[in-house]
C-alpha positions in Angstrom: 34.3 -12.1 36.6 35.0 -14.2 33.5 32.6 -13.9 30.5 31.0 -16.3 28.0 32.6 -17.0 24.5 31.3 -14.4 22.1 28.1 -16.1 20.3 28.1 -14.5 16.6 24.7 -15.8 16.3 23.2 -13.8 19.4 21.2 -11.4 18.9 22.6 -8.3 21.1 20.5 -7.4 24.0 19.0 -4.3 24.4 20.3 -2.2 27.2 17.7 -1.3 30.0 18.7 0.1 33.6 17.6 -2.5 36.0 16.4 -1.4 39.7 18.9 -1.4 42.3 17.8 -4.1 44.6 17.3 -6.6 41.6 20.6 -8.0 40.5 21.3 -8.7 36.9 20.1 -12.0 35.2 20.9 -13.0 32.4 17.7 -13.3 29.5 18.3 -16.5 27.0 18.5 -15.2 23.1 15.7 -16.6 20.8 17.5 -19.1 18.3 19.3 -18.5 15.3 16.4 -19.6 13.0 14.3 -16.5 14.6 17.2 -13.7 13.8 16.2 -11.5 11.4 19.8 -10.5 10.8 23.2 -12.0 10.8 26.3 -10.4 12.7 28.9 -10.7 10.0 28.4 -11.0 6.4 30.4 -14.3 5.9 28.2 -16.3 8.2 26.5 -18.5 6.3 22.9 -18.1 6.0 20.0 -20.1 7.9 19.3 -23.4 7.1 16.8 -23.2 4.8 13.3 -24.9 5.3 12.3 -28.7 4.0 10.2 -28.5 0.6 6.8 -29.0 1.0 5.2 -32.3 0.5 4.0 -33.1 -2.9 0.5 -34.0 -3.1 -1.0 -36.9 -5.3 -1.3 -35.8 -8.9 -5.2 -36.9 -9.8 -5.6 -37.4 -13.6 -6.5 -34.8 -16.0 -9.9 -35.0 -17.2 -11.3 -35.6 -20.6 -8.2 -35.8 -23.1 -5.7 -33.6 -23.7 -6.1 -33.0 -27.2 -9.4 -31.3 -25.8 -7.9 -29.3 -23.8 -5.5 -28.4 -26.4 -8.0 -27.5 -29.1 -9.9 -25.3 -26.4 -6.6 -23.4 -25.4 -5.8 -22.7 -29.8 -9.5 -21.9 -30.5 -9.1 -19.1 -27.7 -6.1 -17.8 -28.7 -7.3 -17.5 -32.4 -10.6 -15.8 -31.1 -8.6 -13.7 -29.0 -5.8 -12.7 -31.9 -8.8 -12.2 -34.7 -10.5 -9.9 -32.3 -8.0 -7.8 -31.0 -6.3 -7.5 -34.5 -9.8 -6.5 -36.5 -10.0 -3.5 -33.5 -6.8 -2.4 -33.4 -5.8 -2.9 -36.8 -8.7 -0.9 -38.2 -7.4 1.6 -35.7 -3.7 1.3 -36.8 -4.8 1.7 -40.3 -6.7 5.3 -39.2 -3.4 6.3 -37.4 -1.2 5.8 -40.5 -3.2 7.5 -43.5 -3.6 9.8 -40.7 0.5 10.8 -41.0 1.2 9.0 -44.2 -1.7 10.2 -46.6 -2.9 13.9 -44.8 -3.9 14.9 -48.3 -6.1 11.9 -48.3 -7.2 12.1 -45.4 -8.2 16.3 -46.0 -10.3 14.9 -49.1 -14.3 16.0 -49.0 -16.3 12.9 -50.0 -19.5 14.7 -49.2 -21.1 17.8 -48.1 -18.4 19.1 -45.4 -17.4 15.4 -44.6 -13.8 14.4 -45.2 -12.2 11.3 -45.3 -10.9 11.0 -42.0 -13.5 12.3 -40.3 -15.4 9.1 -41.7 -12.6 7.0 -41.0 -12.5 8.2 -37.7 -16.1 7.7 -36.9 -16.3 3.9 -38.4 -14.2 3.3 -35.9 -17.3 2.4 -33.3 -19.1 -0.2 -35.7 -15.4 -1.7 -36.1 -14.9 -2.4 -32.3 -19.0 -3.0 -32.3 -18.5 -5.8 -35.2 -15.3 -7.4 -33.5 -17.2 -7.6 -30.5 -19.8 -9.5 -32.2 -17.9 -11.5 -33.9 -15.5 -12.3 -30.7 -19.3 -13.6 -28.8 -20.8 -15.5 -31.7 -17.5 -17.7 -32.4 -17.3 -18.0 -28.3 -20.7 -19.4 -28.9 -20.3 -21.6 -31.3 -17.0 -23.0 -31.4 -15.7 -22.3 -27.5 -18.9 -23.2 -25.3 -19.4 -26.6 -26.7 -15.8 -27.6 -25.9 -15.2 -26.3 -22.4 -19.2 -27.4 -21.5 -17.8 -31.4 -22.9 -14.7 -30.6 -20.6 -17.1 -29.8 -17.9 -19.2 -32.5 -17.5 -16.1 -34.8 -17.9 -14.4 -32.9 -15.0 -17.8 -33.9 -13.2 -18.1 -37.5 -14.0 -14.5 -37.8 -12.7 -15.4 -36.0 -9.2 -16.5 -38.3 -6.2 -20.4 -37.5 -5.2 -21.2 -36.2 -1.8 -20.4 -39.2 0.7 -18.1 -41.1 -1.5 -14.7 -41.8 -0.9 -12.1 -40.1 -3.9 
């Protein structure tokens, strides 16, 4: 009985006992695209699948200085904000283990310094909050409502071709 060539690229076949009055036949291997492994390590991989298809690029709307100015007006809001909060909180941290006599100080009553410190804290985050919402307001939600209704204008209505 002579045998096949040896097929590095087929998968091996799992043994099972096969009843005595069927005689053995042989099961086809799924292809080499569908191996999950390879035999020997300098096989060279699977070919590798076609890129996708690029799709049309449609153009951007409204300018893109607009966008621009949106994108830098954010990122100022966002850096003011979250240095007021956690710079006020920074600032607490290091009198804190800089200035402990300082911070030990009475300024009324029982009240010490840090204690203070420690509760302005709240109407710090409170105020940065506030601040963060009214420049959204005023400087953010005018620009991305223009970009908006440009975006619209440029869309094709319901029933129009694009």
């Amino acid at each position: 009985m002579t045998h096949p060539p040896y097929d590095p690229y087929d998968a091996p076949v799992p043994h099972e006992p096969h009843p005595p009055h069927a005689p053995y036949q042989h099961q086809p291997h799924p292809p080499y695209q569908q191996q999950p492994h390879l035999t020997y390590p300098w096989q060279p991989p699977p070919p590798k699948a076609p890129p996708a298809p690029r799709l049309p690029r449609r153009p951007a709307p409204g300018r893109h200085s607009d966008l621009r100015k949106l994108r830098g007006a954010y990122r100022i809001q966002r850096r003011v904000a979250t240095l007021t909060a956690l710079g006020y909180f920074t600032l607490f941290l290091v009198l804190s283990a800089l200035a402990p006599a300082f911070m030990t100080g009475t300024v009324s009553g029982g009240l010490t310094t840090g204690l203070l410190l420690g509760l302005c804290q709240l109407p710090v985050t409170l105020l940065a909050l506030v601040l963060f919402e009214r420049t959204a307001r005023r400087r953010l939600d005018p620009l991305s409502e223009l970009l908006r209704r440009q975006r619209e204008s440029t869309l094709p209505r319901d029933g129009e071709a694009p």
